[in-house]
C-alpha positions as CSV (number, residue, x, y, z in Angstrom):
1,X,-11.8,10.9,-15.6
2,X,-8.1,10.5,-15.8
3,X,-5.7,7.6,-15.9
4,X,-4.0,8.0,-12.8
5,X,-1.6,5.5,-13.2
6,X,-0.8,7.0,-16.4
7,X,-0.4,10.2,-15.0
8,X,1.8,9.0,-12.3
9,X,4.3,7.3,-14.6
10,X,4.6,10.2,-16.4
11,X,6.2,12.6,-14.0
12,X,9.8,12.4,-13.3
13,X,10.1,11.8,-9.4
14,X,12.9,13.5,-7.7
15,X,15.1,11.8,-5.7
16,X,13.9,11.4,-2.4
17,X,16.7,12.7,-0.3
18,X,16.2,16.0,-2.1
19,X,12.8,16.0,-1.0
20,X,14.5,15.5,2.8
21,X,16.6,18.7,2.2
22,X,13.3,20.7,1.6
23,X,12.1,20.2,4.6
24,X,15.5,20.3,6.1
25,X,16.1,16.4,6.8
26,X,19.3,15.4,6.4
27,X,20.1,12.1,4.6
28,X,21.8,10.8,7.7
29,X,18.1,10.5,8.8
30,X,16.7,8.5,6.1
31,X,16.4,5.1,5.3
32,X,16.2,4.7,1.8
33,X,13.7,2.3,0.1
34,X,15.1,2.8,-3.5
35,X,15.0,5.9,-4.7
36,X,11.8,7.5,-3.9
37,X,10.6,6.2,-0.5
38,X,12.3,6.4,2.9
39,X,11.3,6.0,6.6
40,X,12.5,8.9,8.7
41,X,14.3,8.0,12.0
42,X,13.6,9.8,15.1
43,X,13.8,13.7,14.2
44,X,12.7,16.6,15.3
45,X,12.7,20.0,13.6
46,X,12.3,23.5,15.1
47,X,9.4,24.5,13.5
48,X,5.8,25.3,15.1
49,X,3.8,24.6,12.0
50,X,-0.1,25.2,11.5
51,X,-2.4,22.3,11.5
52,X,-4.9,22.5,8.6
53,X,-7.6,19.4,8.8
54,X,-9.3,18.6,6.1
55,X,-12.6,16.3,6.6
56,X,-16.1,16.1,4.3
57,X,-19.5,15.2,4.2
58,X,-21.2,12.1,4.4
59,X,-19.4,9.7,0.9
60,X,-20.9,8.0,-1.6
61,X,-19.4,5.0,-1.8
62,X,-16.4,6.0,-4.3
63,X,-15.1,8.6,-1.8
64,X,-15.4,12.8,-2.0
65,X,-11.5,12.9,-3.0
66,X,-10.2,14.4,0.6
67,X,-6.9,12.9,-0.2
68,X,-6.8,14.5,-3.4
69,X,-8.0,18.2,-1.8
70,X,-5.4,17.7,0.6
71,X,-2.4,17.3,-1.8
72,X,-4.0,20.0,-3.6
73,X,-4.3,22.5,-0.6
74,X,-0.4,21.0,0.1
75,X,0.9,22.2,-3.5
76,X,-0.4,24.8,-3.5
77,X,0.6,26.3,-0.7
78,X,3.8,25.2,-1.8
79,X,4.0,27.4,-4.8
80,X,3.0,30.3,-2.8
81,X,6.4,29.9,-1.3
82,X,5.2,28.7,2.0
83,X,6.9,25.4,3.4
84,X,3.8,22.8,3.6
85,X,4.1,19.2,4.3
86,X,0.9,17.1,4.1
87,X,0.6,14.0,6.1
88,X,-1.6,11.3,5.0
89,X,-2.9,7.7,5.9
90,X,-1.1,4.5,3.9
91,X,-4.0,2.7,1.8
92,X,-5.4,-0.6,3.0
93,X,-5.1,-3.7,0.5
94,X,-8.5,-3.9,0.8
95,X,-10.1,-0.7,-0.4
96,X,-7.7,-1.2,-2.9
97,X,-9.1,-4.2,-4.6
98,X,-12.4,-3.6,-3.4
99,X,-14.5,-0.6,-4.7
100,X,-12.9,2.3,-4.0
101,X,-10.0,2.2,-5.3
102,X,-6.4,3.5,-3.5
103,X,-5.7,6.6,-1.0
104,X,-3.2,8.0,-3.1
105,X,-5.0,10.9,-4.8
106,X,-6.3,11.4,-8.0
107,X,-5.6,13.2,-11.4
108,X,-3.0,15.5,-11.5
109,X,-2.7,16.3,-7.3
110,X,-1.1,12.1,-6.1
111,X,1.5,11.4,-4.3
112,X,4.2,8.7,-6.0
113,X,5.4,6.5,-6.6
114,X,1.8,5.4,-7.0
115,X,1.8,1.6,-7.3
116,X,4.2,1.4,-4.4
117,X,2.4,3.2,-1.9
118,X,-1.0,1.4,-2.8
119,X,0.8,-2.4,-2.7
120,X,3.0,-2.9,-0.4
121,X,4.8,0.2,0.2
122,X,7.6,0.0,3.1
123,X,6.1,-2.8,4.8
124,X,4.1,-1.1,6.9
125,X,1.0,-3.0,7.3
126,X,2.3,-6.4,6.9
127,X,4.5,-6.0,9.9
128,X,1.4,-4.5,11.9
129,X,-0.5,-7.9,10.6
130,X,2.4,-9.9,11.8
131,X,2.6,-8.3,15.1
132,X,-1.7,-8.6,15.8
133,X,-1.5,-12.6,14.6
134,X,1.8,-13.3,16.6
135,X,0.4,-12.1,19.5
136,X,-3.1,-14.3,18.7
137,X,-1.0,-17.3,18.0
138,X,0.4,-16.8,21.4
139,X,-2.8,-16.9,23.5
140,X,-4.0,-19.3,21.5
141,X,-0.3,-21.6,22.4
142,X,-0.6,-20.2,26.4
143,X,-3.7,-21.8,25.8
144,X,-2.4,-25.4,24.2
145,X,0.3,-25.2,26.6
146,X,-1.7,-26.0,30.1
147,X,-3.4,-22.1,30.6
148,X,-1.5,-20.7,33.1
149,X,-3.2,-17.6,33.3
150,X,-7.4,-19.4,33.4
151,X,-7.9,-18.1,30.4
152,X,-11.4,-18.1,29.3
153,X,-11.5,-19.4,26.2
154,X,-14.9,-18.0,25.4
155,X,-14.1,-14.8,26.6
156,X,-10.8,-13.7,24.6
157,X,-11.8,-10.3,22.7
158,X,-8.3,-10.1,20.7
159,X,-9.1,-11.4,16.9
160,X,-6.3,-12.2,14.0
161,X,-6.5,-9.8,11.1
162,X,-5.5,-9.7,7.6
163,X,-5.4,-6.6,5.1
164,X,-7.9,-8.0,2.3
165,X,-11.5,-7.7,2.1
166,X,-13.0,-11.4,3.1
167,X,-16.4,-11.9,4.4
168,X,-15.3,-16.0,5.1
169,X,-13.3,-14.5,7.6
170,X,-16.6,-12.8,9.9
171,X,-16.2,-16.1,11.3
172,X,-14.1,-19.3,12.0
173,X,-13.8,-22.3,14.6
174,X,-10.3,-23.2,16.3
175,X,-8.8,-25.8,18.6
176,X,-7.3,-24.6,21.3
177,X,-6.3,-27.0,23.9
178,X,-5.0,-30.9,23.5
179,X,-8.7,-32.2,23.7
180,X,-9.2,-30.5,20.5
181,X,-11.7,-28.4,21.7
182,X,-12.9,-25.7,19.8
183,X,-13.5,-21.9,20.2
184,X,-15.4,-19.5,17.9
185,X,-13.6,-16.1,16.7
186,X,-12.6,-13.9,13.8
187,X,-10.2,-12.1,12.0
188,X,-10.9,-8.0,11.3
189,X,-9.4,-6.3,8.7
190,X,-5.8,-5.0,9.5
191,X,-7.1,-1.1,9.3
192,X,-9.3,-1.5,12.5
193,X,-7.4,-3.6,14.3
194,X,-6.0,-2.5,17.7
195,X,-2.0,-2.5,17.0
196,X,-2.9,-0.1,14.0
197,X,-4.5,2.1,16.4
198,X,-1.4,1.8,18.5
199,X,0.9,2.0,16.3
200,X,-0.6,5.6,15.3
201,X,-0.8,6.8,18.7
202,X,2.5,5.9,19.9
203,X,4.9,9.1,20.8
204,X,8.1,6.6,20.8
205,X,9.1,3.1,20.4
206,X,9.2,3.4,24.2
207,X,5.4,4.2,24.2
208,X,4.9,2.0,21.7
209,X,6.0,-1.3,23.8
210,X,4.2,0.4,27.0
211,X,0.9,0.0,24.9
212,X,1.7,-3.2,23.2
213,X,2.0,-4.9,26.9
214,X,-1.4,-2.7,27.9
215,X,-3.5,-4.4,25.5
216,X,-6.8,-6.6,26.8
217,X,-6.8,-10.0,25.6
218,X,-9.4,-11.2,27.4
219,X,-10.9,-12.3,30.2
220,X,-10.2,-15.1,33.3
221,X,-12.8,-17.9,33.9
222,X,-13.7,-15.3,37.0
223,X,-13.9,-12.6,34.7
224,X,-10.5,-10.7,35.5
225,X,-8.6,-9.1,32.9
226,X,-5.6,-10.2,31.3
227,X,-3.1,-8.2,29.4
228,X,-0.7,-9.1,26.5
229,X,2.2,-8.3,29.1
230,X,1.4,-11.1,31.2
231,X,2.4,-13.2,28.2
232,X,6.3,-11.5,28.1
233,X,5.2,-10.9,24.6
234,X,5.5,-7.1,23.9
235,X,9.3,-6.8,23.6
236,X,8.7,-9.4,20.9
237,X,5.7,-7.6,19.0
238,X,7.7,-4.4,19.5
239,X,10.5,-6.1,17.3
240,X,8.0,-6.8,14.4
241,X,7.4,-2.6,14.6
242,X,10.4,-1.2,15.2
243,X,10.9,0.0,11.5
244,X,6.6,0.3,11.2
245,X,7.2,2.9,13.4
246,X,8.9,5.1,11.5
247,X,7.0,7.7,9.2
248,X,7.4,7.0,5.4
249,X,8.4,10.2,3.3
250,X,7.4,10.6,-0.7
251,X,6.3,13.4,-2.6
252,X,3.7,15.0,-4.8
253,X,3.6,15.1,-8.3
254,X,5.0,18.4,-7.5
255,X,8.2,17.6,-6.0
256,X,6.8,18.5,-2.5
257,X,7.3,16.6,0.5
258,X,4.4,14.2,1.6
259,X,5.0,12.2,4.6
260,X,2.5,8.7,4.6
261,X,2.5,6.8,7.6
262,X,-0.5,4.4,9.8
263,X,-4.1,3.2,8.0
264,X,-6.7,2.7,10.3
265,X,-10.4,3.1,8.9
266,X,-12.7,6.0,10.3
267,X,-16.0,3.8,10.3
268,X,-14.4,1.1,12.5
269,X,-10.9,2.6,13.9
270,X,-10.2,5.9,14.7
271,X,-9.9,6.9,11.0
272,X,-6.2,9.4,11.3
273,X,-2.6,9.0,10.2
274,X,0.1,8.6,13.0
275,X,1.0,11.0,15.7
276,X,4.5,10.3,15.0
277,X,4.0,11.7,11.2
278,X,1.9,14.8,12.4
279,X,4.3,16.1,15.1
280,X,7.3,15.4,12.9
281,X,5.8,17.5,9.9
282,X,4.3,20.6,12.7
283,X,8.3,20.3,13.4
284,X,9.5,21.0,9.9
285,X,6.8,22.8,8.4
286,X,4.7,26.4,7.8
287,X,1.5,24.5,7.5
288,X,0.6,20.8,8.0
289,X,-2.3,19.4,5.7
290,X,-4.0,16.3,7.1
291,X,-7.5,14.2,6.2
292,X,-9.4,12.4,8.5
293,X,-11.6,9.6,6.9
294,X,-14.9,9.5,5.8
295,X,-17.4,12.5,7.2
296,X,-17.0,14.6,9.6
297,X,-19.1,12.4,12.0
298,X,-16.3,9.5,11.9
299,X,-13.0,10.8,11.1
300,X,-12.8,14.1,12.1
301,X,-14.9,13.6,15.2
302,X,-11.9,11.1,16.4
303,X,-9.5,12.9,15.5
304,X,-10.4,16.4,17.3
305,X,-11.6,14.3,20.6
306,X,-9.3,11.1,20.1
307,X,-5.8,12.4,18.2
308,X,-5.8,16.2,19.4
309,X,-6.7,15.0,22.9
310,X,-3.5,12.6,23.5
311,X,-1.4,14.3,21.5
312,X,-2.1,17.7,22.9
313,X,-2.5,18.8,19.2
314,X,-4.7,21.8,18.4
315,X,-5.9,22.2,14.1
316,X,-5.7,25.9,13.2
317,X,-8.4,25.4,10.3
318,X,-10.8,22.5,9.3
319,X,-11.9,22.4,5.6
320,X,-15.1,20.3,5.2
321,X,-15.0,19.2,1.5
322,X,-18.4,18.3,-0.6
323,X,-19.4,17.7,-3.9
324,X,-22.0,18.0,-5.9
325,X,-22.9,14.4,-6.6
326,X,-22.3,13.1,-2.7
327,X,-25.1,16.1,-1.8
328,X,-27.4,14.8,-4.6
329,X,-27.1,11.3,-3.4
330,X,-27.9,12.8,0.5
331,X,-30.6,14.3,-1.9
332,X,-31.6,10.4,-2.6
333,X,-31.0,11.0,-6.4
334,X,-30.2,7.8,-7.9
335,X,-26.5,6.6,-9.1
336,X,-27.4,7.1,-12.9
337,X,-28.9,10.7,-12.3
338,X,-25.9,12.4,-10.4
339,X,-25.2,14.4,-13.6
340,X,-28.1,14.9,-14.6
341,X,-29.1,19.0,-14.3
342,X,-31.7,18.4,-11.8
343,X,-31.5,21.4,-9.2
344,X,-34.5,19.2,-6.7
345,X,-31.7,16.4,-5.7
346,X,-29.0,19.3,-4.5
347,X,-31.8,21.5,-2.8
348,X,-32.8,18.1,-1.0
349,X,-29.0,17.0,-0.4
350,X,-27.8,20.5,1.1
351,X,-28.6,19.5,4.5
352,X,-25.6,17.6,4.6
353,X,-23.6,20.0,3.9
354,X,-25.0,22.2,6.4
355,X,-25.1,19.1,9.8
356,X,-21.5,18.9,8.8
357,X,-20.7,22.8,8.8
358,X,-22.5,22.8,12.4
359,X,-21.2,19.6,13.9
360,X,-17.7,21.6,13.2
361,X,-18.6,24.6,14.8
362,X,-18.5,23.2,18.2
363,X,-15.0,22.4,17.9
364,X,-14.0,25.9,16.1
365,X,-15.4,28.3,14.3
366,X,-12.2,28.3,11.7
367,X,-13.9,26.3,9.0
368,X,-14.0,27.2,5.3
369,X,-15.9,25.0,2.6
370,X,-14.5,23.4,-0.3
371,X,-16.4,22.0,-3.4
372,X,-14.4,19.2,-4.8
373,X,-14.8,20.6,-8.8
374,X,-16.4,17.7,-11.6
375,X,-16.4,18.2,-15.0
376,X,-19.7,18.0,-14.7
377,X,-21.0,20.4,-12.4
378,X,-23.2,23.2,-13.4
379,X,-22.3,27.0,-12.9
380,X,-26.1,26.9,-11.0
381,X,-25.3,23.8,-9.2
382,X,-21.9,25.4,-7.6
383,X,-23.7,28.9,-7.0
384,X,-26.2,27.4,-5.0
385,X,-23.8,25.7,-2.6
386,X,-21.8,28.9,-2.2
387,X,-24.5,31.0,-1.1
388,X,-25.7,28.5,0.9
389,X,-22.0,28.3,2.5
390,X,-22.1,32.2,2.9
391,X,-25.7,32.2,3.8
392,X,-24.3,30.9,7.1
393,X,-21.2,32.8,7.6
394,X,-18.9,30.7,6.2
395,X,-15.7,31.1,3.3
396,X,-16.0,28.9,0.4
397,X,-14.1,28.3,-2.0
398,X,-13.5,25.9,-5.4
399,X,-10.9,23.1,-6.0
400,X,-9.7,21.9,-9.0
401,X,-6.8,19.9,-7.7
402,X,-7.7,16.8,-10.0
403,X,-7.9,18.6,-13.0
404,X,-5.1,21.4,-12.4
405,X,-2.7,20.6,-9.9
406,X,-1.6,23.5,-7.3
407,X,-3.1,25.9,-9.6
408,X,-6.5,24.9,-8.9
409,X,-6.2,25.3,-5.3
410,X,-4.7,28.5,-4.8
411,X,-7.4,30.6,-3.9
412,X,-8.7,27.9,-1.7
413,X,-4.7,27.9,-0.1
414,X,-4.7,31.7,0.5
415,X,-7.9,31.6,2.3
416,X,-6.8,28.7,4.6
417,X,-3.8,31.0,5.0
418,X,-5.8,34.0,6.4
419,X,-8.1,31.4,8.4
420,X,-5.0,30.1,9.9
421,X,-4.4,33.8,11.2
422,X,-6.9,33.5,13.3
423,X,-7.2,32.3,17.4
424,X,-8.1,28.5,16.6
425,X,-10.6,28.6,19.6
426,X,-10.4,25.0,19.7
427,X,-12.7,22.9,22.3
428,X,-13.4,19.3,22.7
429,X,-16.6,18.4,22.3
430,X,-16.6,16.4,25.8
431,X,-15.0,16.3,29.1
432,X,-13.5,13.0,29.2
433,X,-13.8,12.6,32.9
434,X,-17.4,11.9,32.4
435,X,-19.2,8.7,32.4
436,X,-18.9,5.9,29.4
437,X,-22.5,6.4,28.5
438,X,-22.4,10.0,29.1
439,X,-19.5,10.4,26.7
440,X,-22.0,8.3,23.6
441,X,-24.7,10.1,24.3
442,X,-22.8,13.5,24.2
443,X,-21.6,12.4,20.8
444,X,-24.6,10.9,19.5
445,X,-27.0,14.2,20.1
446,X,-23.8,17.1,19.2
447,X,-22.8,14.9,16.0
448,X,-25.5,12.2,15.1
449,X,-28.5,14.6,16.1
450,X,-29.9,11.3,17.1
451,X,-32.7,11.9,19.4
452,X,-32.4,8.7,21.7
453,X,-29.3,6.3,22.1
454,X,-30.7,2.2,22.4
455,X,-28.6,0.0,24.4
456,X,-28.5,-3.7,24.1
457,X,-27.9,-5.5,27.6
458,X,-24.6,-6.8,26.3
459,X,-23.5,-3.0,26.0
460,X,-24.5,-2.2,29.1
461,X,-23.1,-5.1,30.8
462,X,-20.0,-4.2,29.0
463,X,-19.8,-0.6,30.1
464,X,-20.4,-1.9,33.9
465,X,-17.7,-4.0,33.3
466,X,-15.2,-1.5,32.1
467,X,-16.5,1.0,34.9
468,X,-16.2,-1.0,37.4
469,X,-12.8,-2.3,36.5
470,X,-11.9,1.6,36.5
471,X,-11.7,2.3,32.5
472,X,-14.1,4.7,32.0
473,X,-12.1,7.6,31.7
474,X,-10.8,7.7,28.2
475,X,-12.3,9.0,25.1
476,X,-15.0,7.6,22.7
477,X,-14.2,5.6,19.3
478,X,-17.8,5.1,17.5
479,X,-17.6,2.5,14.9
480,X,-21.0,3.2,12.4
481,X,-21.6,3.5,9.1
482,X,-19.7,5.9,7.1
483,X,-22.8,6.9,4.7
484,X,-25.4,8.3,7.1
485,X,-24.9,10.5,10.4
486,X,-27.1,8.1,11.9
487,X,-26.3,4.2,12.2
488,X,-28.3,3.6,9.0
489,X,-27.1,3.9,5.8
490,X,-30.3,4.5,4.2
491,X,-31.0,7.8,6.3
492,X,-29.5,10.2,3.7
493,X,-29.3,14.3,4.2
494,X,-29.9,15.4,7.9
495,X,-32.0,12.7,9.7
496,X,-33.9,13.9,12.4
497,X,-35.5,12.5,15.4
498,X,-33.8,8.9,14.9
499,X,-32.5,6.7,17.6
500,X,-28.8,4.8,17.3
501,X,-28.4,1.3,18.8
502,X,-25.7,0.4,20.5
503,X,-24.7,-3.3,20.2
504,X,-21.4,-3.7,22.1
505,X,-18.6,-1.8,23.8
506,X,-15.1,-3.3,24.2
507,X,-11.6,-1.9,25.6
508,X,-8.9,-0.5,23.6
509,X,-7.0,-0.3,26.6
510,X,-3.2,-0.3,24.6
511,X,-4.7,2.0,22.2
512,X,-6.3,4.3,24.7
513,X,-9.8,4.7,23.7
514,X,-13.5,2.5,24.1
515,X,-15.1,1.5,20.7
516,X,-18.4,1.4,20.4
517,X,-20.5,-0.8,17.8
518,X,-23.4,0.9,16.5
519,X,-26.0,-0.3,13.7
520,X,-25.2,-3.1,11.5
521,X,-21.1,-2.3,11.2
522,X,-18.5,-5.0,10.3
523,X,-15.3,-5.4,11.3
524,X,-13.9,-7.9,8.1
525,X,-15.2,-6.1,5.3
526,X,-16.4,-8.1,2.1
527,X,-15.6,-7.6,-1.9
528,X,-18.6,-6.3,-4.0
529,X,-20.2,-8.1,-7.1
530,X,-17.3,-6.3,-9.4
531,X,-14.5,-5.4,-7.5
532,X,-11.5,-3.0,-8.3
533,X,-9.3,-6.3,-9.1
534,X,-11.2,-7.0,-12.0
535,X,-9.6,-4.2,-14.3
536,X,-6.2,-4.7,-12.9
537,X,-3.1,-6.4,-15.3
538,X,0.7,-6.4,-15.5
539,X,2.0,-7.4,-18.0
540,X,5.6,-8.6,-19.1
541,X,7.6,-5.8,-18.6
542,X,6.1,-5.1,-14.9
543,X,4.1,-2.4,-16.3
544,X,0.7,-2.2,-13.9
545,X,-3.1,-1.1,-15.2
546,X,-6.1,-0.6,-13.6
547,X,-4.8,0.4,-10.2
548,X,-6.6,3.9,-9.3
């Protein structure tokens, strides 16, 4: 493994309105953050770029290094002399200090300045935290301040939210009215919260404060809906996002152009980096690279049915990346055997690989397979993956972005070229206009291969509830476990004949999209026994280690 950090600070950045003037920005467009970060104000190029989505299998819990293959894939095709742009998610505070680490690559294929983009960055999610917790502060004041509106206190489904891991957060009391009286709630993490999802989805800051006033607080002591507009509060909130709104642009280790803009987790939000950032970079560029998080049952899932679906966006390839030790551990091979050369974990494992390769196929058969290259991995191991690959008709190819940079993911670029080439015969996987459990149960036979779906009677007093109120008609957001195609982590590989629970529906409505609770999934993430902050130091000078 290499020292990232290290690696990072050892590169000298260009300036980043030279990176503008690659892609044809001009400085009068940028607002500078220093020297190598700036937000992009409304633009639009004249470019109709190819879409190149790169998802993977089911993660161990350190990640399969998509972000990584996707700067790779974006170098590369770079120093083939194409103009390439990738467009990636900002990282979350809490990953970060947590276990996995930051979203900013890995080895020599990052995006820098390193540090900056993994703290604080632009300000990005702060202002998206500030916006969520001014708007709870204000139901919680109409509240205080006589309830005009007959609020239910016990029926308000808009939480605070923070970007840091804390499980004391799951849940807390309040007071909310002169008598003192209290209500239970909680805060999520700032990743899944709704005004992430909205900021992400937004087409304009017009659209923006249209979805900010469309957002479902809660519900009246009858049980009517109330909206955040019938507080007067969304010009206000819109304020707090007016620069959040604007996509971030940085660059490679390279020199080429990265644009980094919206966080929201695949497992419990819809997992993709903003529409804004997308269309922007198909407007500037040959090909846009983009990651979707987690496996291909989460993140790329939402963002082919979710993303592609209101922002009328259609991905020209999808790259499904593996590795050897995330198919031994579908395999069940324990943590301290993943290097060891045991052929019986991978041959159990493969299955993964393959549910993944065929829940892709329903959306287009423009998929190629790339193996995430360790240090470690056997000339066997990889040869066994690629003929299984091409045992089913599909390209693969190797990447050795970490280790190599562009050069390791050139062959991989030119065949995403020649796939891009192709008619992207692109289909949802459902026809939205159906019913809200029509839609889960489409998803959870064509993508979970579950064999039953289990509601709980809140669910389906939910999804009456949002039917009958005339909400049914927008897409699916599923939030499960990211380690299992089912809604049990344990069920490794390709689980068969398994039922998913469902244990509540609610109503993105400013977002645009129902979420569904499956399994044992939380919302406020916790810190493990030995989290990432434990290695991390600065030390007089300013000078950071540990951060990865």
């Amino acid at each position: 493994m290499f020292d990232d950090i290290k690696i990072a600070n050892s590169i000298e950045m260009k300036d980043i309105k030279d990176i503008g003037k690659k892609i044809d920005i001009d400085e009068d467009y940028l607002e500078l953050y220093g020297k190598y970060k700036a937000k992009i104000k409304p633009f639009k190029g004249n470019k109709q770029g190819k879409l190149i989505l790169v998802t993977s299998t089911n993660p161990t819990p350190y990640g399969e290094g998509k972000t990584t293959i996707s700067i790779g894939i974006n170098d590369a095709l770079n120093s083939l002399g194409y103009k390439s742009i990738v467009t990636l998610r900002e990282p979350s505070l809490g990953p970060v200090f947590g276990i996995k680490g930051g979203a900013t690559g890995g080895g020599f294929a990052q995006i820098v300045p390193m540090e900056d983009i993994n703290l604080h960055f632009t300000g990005d999610m702060h202002a998206i935290t500030s916006c969520n917790n001014l708007l709870c502060a204000a139901i919680d004041n109409h509240l205080f301040q006589g309830n005009e509106l007959n609020l239910d206190p016990n029926n308000i489904i808009f939480k605070r939210c923070l970007d840091i891991n804390d499980r004391a957060l799951r849940k807390i009391d309040i007071e909310y009215n002169k008598e003192k009286k209290m209500r239970s709630t909680n805060f999520d993490i700032t990743a899944a919260s709704e005004i992430m999802a909205i900021i992400c989805l937004s087409k304009n800051l017009k659209d923006l404060k249209e979805r900010l006033g469309n957002i479902l607080i809660g519900y009246t002591i009858d049980n009517k809906p109330v909206f955040a507009r019938q507080l007067h509060i969304e010009g206000a909130l819109t304020i707090l996002l007016r620069d959040a709104i604007k996509p971030n642009l940085v660059q490679t280790l390279e020199g080429n152009p990265a644009i980094v803009h919206g966080g929201p987790f695949a497992n419990i939000a819809h997992g993709c980096n903003s529409l804004i950032a997308t269309k922007l970079a198909l407007s500037l560029g040959d090909y846009v690279v983009t990651e979707a998080g987690f496996g291909s049952d989460l993140g790329a899932e939402k963002f082919l049915d979710i993303k592609c679906r209101i922002g009328n966006l259609k991905p020209n390839c999808i790259v499904i990346n593996t590795t050897i030790r995330s198919l031994k551990h579908n395999g069940g091979c324990p943590k301290e055997k993943l290097t060891d050369k045991d052929m019986s974990y991978l041959e159990k494992g493969i299955d993964n690989l393959k549910v993944h390769i065929e829940n892709m196929a329903k959306f287009t058969s423009n998929l190629i397979v790339c193996l995430n290259y360790f240090s470690k991995d056997t000339d066997e191991e990889i040869q066994f993956v690629r003929d299984f690959v091409e045992q089913l008709g599909y390209d693969f190819e190797i990447s050795k972005a970490y280790t190599e940079g562009s050069k390791g993911s050139t062959s991989l670029a030119l065949k995403i070229v020649k796939l891009c080439a192709k008619d992207t015969n692109f289909k949802f996987l459902y026809d939205v206009n159906k019913s809200i459990r029509e839609k889960i149960d489409i998803i959870s036979k064509e993508i979970y291969h579950a064999s039953q779906v289990i509601y709980s009677d809140k669910a389906l007093n939910e999804m009456k509830k949002l039917e009958h109120l005339g909400y049914q008609d927008l897409p699916i957001c599923i939030a499960k476990t990211q380690y299992s195609i089912s809604d049990d982590p344990k069920k490794l590989g390709y689980p068969v004949n398994h039922e998913v629970k469902v244990s509540d529906i609610h109503l993105c409505n400013g977002a645009g999209f129902i979420v569904v609770m499956m399994g044992n999934i939380m919302t406020m993430p916790g810190l493990s026994k030995e989290p990432a902050y434990l290695k991390m130091d600065i030390d007089e000078q300013g000078k950071i280690t540990g951060l990865f």
